[in-house]
N, CA, C and O atoms as a GROMACS GRO file, in nm:
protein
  404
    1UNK      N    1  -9.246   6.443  -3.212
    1UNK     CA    2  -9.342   6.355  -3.149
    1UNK      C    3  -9.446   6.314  -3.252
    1UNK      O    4  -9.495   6.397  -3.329
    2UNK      N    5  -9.471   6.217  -3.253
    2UNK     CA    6  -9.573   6.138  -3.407
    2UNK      C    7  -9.744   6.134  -3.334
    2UNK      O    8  -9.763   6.183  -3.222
    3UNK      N    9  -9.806   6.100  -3.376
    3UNK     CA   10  -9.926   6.106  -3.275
    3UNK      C   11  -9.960   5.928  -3.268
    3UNK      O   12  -9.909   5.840  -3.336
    4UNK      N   13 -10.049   5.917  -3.177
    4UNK     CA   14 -10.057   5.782  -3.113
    4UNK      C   15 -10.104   5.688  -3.208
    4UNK      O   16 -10.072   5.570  -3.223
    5UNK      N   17 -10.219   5.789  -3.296
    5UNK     CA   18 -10.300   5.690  -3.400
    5UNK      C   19 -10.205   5.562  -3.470
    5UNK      O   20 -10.232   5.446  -3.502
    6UNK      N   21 -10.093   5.637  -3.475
    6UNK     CA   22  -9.942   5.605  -3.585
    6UNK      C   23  -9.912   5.443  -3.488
    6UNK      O   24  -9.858   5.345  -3.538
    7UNK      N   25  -9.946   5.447  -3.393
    7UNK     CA   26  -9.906   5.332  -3.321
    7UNK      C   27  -9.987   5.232  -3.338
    7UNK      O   28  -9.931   5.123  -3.341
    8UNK      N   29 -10.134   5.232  -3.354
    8UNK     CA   30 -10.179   5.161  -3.411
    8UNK      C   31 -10.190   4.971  -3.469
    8UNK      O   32 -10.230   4.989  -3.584
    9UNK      N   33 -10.183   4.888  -3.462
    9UNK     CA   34 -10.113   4.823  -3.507
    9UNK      C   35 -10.290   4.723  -3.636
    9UNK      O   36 -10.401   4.675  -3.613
   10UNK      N   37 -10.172   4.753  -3.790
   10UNK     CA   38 -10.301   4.717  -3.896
   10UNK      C   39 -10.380   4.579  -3.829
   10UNK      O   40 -10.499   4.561  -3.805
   11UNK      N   41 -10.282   4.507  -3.813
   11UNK     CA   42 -10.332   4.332  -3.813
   11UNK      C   43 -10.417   4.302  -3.658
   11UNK      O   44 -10.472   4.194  -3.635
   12UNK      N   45 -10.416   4.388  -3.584
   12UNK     CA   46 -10.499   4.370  -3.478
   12UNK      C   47 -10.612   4.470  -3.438
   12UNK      O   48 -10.680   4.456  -3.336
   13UNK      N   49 -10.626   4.562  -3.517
   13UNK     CA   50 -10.688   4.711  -3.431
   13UNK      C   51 -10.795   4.682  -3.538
   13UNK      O   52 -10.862   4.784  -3.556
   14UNK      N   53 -10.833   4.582  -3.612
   14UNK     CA   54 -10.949   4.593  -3.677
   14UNK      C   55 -11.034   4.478  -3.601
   14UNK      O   56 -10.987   4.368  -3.571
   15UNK      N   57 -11.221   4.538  -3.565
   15UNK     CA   58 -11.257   4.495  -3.468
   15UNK      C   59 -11.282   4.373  -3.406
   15UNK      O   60 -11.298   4.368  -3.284
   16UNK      N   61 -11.290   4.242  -3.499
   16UNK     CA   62 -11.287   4.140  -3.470
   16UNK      C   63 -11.201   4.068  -3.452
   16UNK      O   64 -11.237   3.963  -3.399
   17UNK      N   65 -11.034   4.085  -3.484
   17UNK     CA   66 -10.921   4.070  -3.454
   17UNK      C   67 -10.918   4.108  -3.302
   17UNK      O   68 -10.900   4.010  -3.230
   18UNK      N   69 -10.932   4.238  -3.228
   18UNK     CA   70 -10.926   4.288  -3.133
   18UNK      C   71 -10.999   4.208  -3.063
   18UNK      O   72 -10.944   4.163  -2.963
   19UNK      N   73 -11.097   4.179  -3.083
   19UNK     CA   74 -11.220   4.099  -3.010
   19UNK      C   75 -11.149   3.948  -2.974
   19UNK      O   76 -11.125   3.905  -2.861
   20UNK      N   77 -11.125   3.884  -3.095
   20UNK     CA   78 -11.061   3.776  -3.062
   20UNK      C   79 -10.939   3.760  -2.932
   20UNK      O   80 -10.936   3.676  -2.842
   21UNK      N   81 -10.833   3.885  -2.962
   21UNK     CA   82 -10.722   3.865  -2.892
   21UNK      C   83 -10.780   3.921  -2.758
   21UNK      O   84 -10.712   3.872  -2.667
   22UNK      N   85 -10.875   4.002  -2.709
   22UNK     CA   86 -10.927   4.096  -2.589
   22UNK      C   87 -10.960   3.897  -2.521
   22UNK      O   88 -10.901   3.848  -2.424
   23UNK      N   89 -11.067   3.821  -2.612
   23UNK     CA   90 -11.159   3.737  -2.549
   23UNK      C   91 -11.014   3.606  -2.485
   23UNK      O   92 -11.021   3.543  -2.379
   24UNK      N   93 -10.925   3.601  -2.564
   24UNK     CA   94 -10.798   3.478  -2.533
   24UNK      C   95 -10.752   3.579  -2.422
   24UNK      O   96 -10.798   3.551  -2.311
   25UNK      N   97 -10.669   3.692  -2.427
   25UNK     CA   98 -10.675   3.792  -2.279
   25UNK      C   99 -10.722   3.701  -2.150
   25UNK      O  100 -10.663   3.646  -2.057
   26UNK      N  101 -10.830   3.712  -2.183
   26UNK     CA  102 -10.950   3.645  -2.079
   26UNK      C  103 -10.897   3.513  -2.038
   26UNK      O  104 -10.862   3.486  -1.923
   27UNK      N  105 -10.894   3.464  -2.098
   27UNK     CA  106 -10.940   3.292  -2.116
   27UNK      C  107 -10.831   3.200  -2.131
   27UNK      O  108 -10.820   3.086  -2.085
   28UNK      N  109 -10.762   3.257  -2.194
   28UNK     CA  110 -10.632   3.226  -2.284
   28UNK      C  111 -10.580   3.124  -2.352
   28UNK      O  112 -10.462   3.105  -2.383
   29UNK      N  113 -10.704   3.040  -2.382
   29UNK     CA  114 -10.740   2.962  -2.469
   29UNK      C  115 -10.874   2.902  -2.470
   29UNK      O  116 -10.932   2.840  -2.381
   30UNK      N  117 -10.921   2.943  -2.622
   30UNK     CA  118 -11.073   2.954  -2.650
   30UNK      C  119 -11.121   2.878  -2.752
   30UNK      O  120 -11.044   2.872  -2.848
   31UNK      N  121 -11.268   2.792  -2.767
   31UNK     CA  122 -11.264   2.695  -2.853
   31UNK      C  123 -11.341   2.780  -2.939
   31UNK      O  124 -11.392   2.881  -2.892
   32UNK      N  125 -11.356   2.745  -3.080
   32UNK     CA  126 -11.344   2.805  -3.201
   32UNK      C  127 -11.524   2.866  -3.199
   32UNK      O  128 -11.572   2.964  -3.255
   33UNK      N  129 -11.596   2.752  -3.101
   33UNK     CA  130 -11.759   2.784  -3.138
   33UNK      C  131 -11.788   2.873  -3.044
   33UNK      O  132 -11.880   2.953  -3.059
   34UNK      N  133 -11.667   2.866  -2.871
   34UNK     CA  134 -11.740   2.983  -2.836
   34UNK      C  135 -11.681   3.124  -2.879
   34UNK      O  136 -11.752   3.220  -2.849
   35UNK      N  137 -11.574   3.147  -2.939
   35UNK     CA  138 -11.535   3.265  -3.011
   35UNK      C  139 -11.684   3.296  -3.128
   35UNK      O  140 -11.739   3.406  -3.130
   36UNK      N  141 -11.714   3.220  -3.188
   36UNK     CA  142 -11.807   3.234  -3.284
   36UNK      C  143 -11.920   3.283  -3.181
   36UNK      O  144 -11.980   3.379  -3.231
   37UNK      N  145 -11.966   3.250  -3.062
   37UNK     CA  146 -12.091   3.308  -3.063
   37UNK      C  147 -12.021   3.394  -2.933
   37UNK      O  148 -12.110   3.372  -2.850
   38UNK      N  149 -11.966   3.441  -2.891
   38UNK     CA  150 -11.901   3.548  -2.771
   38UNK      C  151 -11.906   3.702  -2.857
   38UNK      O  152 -11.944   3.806  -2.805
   39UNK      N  153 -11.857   3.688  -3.003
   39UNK     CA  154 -11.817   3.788  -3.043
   39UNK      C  155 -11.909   3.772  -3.191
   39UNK      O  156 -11.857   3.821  -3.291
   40UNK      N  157 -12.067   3.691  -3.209
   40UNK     CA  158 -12.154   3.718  -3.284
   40UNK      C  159 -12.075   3.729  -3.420
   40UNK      O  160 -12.045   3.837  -3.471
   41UNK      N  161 -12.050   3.622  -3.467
   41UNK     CA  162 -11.957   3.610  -3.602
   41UNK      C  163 -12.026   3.444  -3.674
   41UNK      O  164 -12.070   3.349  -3.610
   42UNK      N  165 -12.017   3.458  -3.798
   42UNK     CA  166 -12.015   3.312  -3.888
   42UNK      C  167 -11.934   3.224  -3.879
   42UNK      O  168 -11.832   3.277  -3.832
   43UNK      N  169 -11.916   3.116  -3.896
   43UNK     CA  170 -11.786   3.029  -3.896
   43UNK      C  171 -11.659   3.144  -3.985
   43UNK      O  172 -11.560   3.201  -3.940
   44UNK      N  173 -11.720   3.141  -4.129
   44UNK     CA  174 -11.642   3.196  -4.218
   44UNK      C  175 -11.541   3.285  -4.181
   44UNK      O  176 -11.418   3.284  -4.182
   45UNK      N  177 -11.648   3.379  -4.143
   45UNK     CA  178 -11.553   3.517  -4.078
   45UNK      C  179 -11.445   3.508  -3.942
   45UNK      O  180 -11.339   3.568  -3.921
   46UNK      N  181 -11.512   3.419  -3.870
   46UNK     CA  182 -11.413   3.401  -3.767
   46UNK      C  183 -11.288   3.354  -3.817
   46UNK      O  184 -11.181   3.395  -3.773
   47UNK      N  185 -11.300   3.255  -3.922
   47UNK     CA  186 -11.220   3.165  -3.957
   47UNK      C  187 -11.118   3.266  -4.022
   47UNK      O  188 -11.007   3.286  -3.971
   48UNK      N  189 -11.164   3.336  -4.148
   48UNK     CA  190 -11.052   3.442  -4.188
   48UNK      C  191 -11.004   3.534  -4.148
   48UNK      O  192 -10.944   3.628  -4.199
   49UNK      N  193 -11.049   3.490  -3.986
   49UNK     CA  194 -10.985   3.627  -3.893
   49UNK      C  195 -10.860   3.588  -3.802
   49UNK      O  196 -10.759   3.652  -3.771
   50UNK      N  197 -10.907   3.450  -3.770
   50UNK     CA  198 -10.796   3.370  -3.710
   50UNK      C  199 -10.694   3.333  -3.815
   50UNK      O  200 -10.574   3.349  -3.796
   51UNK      N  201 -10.748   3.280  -3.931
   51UNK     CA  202 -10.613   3.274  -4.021
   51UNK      C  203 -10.558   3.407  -4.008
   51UNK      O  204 -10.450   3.406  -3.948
   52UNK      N  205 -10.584   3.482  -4.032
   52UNK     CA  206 -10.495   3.605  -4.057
   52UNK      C  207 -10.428   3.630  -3.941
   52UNK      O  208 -10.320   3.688  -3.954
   53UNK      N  209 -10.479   3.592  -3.789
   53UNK     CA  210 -10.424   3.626  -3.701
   53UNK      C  211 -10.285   3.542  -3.664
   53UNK      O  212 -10.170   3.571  -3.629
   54UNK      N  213 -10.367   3.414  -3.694
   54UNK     CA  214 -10.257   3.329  -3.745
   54UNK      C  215 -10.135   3.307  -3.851
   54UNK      O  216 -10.059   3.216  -3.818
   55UNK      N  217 -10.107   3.365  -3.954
   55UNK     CA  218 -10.027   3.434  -4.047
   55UNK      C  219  -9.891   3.550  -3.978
   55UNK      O  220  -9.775   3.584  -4.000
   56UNK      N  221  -9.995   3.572  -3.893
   56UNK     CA  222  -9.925   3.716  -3.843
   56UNK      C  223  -9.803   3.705  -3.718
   56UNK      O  224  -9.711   3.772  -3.670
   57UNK      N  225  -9.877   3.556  -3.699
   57UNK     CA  226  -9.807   3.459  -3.565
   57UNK      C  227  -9.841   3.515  -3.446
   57UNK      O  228  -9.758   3.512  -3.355
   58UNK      N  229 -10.011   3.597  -3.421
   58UNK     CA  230 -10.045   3.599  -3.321
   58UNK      C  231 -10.118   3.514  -3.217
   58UNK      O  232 -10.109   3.514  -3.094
   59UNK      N  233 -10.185   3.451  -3.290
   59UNK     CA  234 -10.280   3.308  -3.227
   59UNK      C  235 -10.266   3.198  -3.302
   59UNK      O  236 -10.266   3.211  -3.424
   60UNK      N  237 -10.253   3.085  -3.252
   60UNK     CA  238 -10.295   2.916  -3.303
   60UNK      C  239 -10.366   2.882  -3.240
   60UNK      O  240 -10.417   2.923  -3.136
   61UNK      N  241 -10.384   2.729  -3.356
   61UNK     CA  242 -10.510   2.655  -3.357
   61UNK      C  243 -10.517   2.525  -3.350
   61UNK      O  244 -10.506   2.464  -3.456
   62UNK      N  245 -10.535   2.459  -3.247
   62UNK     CA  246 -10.455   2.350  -3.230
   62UNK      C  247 -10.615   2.245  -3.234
   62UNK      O  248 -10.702   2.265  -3.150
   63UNK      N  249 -10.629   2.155  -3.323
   63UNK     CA  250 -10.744   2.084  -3.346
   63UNK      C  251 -10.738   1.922  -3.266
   63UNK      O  252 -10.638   1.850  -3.257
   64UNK      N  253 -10.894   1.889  -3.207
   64UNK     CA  254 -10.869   1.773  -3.115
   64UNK      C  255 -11.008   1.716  -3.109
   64UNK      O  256 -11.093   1.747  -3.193
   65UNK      N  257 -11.027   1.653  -3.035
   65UNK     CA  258 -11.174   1.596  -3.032
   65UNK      C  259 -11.208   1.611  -2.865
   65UNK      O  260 -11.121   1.585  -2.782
   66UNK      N  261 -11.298   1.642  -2.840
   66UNK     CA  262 -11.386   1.604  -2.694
   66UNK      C  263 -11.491   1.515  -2.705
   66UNK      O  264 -11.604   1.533  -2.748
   67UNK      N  265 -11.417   1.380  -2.640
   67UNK     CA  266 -11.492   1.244  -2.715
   67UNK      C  267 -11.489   1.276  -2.854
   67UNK      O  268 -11.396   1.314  -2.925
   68UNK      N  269 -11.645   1.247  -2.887
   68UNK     CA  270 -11.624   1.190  -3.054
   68UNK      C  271 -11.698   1.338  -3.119
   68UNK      O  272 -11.808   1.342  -3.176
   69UNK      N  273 -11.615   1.446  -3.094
   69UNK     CA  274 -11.668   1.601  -3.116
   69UNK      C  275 -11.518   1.660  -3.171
   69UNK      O  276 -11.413   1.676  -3.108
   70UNK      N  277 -11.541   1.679  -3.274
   70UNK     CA  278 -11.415   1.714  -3.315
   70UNK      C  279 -11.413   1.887  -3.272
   70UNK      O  280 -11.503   1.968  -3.296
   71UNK      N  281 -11.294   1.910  -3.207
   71UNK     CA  282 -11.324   2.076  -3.167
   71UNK      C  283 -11.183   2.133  -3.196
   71UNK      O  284 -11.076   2.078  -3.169
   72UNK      N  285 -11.204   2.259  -3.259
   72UNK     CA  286 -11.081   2.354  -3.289
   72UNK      C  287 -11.043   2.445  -3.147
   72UNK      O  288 -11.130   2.510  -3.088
   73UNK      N  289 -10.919   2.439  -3.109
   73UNK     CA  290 -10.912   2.548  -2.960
   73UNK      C  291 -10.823   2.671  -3.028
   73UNK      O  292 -10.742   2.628  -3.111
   74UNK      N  293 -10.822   2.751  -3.018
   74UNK     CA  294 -10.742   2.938  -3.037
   74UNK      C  295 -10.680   2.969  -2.930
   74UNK      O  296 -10.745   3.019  -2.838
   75UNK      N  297 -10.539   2.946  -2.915
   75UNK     CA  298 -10.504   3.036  -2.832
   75UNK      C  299 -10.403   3.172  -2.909
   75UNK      O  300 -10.381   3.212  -3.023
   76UNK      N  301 -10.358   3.217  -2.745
   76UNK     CA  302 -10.261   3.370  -2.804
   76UNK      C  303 -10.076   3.352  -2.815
   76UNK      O  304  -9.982   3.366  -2.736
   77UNK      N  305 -10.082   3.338  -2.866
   77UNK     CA  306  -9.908   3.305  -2.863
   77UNK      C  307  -9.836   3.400  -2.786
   77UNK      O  308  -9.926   3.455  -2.722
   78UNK      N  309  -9.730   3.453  -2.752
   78UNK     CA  310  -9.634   3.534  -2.659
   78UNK      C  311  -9.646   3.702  -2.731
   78UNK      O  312  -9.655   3.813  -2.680
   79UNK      N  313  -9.640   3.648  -2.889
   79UNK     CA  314  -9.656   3.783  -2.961
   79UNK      C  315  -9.782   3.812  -2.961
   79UNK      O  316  -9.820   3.929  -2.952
   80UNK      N  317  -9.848   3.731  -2.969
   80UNK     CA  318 -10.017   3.760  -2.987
   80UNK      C  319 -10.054   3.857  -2.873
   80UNK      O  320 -10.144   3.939  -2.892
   81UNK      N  321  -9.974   3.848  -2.727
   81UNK     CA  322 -10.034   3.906  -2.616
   81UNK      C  323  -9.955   4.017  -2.601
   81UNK      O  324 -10.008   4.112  -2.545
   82UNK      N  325  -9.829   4.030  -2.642
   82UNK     CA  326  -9.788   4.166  -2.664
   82UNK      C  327  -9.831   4.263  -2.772
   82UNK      O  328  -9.821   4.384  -2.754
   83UNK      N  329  -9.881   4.209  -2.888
   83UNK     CA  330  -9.920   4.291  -2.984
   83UNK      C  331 -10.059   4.368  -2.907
   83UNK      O  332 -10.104   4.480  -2.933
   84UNK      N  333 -10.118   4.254  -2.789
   84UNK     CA  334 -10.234   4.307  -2.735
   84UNK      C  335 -10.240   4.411  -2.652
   84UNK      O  336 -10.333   4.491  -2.638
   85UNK      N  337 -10.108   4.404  -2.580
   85UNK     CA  338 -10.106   4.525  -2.495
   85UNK      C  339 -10.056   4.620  -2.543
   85UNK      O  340 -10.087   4.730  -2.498
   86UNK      N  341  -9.950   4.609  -2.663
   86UNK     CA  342  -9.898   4.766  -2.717
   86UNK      C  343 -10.019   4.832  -2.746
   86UNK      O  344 -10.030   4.949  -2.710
   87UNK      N  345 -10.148   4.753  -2.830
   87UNK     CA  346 -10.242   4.817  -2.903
   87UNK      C  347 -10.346   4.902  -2.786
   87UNK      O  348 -10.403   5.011  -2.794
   88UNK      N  349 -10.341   4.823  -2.701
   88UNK     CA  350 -10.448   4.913  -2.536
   88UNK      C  351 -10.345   5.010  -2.538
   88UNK      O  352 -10.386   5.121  -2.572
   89UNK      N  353 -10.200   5.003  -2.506
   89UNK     CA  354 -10.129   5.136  -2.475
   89UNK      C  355 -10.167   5.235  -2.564
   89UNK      O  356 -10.215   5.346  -2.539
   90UNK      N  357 -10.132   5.169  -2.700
   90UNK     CA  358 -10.133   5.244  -2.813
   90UNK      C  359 -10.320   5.326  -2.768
   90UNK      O  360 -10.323   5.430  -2.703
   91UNK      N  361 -10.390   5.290  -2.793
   91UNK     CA  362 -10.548   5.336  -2.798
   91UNK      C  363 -10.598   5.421  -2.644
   91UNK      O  364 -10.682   5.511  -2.635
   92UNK      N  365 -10.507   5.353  -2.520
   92UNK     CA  366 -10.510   5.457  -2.391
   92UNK      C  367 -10.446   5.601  -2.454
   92UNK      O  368 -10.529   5.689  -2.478
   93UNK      N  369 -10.342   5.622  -2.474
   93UNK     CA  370 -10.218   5.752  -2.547
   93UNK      C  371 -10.332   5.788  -2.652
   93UNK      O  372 -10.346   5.910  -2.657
   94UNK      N  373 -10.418   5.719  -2.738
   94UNK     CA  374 -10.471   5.798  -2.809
   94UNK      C  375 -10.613   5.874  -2.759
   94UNK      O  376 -10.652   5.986  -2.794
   95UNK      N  377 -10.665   5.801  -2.687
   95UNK     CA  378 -10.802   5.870  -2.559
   95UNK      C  379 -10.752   5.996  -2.476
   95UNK      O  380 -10.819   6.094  -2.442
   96UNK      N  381 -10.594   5.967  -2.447
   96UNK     CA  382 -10.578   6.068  -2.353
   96UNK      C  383 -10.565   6.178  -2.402
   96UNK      O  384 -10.615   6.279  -2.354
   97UNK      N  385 -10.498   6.174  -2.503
   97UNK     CA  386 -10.470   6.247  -2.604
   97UNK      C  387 -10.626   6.354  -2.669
   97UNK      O  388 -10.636   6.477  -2.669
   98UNK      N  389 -10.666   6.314  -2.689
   98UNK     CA  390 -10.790   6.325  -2.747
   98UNK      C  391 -10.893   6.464  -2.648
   98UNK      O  392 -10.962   6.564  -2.667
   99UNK      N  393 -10.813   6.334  -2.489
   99UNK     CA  394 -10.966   6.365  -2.412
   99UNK      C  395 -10.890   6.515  -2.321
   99UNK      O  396 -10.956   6.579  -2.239
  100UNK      N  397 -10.763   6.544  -2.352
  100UNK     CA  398 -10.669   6.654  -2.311
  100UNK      C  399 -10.621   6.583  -2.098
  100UNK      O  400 -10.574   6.647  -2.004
  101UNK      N  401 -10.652   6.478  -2.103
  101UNK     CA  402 -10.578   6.436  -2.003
  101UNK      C  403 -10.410   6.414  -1.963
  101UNK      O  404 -10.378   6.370  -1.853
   0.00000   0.00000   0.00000
């Protein structure tokens, strides 16, 4: 038996990744400024968080205008939302674990 930590997953369990995919969870498609201020981040950082999330082929970014407002939207792709729930399983198994439940 391996322990839960091991389940883990690198490309999402770091906290603003998590944040991102927890807030699309929600919403399930989110525009780029309110991710930036939901989860208290810079453009920058959001941005190299979604690329990466994007890389990974968990979320896209599909760019458009509202009227004459050019706006970026994030959503979660099919993998994006399974990587989301292995990682809650994964992190429930590791609480329980932990908490001797």
């Amino acid at each position: 038996m391996t322990h839960p930590a091991l389940d883990l997953n690198d490309t999402v369990h770091q906290r603003v990744r998590l944040g991102i995919l927890a807030v699309l969870e929600e919403a399930k498609r989110a525009e780029f400024k309110y991710l930036r201020e939901a989860l208290d981040l810079s453009d920058g950082n959001l941005s190299r968080h979604v690329q990466g999330l994007e890389e990974a082929g968990l979320v896209r970014g599909e760019k458009g205008f509202e009227g004459r407002r050019p706006r970026t939207w994030i959503s979660s792709t099919p993998a994006g939302r399974r990587a989301f729930e292995q990682e809650l399983k994964a992190l429930r198994a590791l609480i329980s674990r932990v908490d001797g439940s």
